[in-house]
C-alpha positions in Angstrom: 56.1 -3.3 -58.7 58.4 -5.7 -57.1 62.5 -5.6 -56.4 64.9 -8.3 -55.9 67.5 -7.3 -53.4 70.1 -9.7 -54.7 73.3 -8.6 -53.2 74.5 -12.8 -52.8 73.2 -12.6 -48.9 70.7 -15.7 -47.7 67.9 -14.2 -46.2 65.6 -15.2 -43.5 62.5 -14.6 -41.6 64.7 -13.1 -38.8 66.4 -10.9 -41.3 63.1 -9.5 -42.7 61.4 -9.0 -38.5 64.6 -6.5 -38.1 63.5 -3.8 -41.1 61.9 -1.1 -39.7 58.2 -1.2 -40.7 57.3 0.4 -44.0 53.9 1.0 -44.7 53.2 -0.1 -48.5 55.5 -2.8 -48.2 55.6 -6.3 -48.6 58.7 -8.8 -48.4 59.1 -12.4 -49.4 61.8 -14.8 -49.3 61.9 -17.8 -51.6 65.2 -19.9 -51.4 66.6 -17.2 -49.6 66.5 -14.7 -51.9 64.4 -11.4 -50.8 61.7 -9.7 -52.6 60.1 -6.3 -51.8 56.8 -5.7 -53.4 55.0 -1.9 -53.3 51.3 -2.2 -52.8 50.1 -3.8 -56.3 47.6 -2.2 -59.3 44.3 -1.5 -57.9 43.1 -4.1 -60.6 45.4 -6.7 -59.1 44.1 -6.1 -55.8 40.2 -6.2 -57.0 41.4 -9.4 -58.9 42.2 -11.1 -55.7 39.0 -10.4 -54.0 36.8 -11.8 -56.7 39.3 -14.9 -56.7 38.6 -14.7 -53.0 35.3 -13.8 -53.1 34.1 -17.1 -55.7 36.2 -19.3 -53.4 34.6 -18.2 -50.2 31.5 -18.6 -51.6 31.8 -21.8 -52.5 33.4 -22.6 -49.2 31.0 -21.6 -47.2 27.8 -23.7 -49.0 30.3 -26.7 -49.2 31.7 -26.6 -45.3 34.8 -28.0 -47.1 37.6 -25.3 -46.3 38.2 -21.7 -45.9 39.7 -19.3 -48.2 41.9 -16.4 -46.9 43.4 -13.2 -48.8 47.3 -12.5 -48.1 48.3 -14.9 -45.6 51.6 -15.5 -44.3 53.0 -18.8 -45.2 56.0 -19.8 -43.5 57.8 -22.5 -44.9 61.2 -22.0 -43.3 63.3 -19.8 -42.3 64.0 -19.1 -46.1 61.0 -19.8 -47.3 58.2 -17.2 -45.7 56.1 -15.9 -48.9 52.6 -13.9 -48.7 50.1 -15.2 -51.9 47.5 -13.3 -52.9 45.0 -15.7 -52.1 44.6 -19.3 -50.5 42.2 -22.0 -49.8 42.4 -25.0 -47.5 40.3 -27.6 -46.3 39.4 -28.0 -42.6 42.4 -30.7 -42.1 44.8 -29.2 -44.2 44.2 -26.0 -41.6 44.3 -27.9 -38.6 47.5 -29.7 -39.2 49.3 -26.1 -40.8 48.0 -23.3 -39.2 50.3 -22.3 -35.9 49.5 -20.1 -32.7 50.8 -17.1 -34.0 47.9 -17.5 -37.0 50.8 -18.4 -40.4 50.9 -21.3 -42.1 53.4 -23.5 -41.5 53.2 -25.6 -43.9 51.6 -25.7 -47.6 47.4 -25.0 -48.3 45.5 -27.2 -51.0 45.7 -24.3 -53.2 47.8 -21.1 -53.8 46.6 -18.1 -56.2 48.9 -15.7 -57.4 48.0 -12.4 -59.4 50.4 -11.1 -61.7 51.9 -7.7 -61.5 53.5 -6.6 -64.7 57.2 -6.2 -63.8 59.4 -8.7 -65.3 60.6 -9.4 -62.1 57.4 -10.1 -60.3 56.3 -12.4 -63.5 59.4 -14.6 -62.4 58.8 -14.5 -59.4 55.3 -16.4 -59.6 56.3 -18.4 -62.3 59.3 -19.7 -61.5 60.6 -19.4 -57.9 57.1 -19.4 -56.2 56.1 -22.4 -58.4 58.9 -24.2 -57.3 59.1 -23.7 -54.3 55.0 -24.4 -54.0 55.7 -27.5 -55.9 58.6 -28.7 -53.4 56.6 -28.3 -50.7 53.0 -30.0 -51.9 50.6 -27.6 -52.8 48.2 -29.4 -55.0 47.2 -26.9 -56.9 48.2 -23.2 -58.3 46.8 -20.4 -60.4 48.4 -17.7 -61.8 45.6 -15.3 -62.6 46.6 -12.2 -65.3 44.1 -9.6 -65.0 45.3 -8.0 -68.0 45.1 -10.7 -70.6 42.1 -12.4 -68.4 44.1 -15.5 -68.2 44.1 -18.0 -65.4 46.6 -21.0 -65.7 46.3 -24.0 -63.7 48.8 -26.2 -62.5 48.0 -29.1 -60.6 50.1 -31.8 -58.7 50.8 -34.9 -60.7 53.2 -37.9 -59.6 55.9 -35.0 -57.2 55.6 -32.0 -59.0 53.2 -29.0 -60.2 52.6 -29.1 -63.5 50.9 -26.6 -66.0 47.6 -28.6 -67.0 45.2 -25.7 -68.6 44.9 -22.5 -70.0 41.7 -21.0 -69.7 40.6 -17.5 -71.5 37.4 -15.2 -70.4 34.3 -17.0 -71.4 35.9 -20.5 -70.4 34.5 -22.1 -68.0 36.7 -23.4 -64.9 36.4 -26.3 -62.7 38.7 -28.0 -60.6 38.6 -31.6 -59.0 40.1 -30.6 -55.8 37.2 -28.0 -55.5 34.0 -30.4 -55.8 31.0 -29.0 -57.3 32.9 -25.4 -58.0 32.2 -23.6 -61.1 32.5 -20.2 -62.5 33.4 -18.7 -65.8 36.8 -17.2 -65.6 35.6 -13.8 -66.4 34.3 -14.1 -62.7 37.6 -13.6 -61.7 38.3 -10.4 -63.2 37.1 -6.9 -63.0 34.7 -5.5 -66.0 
């Protein structure tokens, strides 16, 4: 469950780091604008650790990258966002990840799981694939644990771009993940 605090104020990071902490409680900023998420649908949450999970995996017999749940990614200063899940290759990590352990700059790939507010569904599909499309992620996947549907969007010429729709029994390979495979179905809880 997710809320927009839109009350025409541009938020930052330094905003957020003054909020007293609140267990549960997740905020974002994309363009400014601030979203609090409540701690998501225990389906969600088992989603992103078989995404995680099949990514990993494969990570570990390839040597290729590492895959991490719920990292900060800090873009900007209006910009600071916390996807579900990422993956990254070895040199992407080395040239993004700062001393206090956030990103700084985009991973090869962003999953996000969808919640089933209105407001979260924009969220992922519009102002988190922009702004993960302005700042060169290669490729993102909105997974939908409900309808066990993963879309794909991949980076062609400047811009993410929705490339494939895949549905339970489809199987799902990606050329910026060599030699992964797994049936979507893998992603989702029985």
């Amino acid at each position: 469950m997710s809320q927009m605090l839109n009350t025409g104020v541009r938020w930052t990071t330094q905003d957020v780091e003054l909020f007293a902490e609140n267990e549960g409680t997740r905020y974002e900023i994309v363009d400014g604008e601030l979203f609090m998420t409540r701690a998501p649908h225990f389906k969600h949450q088992q989603t992103c650790g078989k995404i995680f999970r099949q990514l990993d995996v494969w990570s570990e017999s390839t040597g290729l990258g590492e895959a991490v749940i719920n990292p900060g990614i800090l873009f900007s200063e209006s910009d600071d966002v916390i996807p579900d899940v990422v993956w990254a290759t070895k040199e992407t990590l080395a040239l993004t990840l700062d001393e206090a352990g956030h990103l700084i700059g985009a991973p090869d790939l962003v999953v996000e799981v969808l919640s089933a507010s209105n407001e979260d569904q924009r969220r992922d599909k519009e102002a988190k694939l922009k702004l993960y499309s302005t700042r060169g992620v290669k490729e993102y996947w909105i997974a939908d644990w409900r309808s066990r549907k993963l879309e794909v969007y991949r980076r062609e010429q400047s811009q993410l771009n929705l490339v494939v729709t895949l549905f339970s029994n489809d199987n799902f390979i990606s050329p910026l993940l060599p030699g992964f495979s797994c049936t979507v179905d893998q992603f989702f809880s029985v």
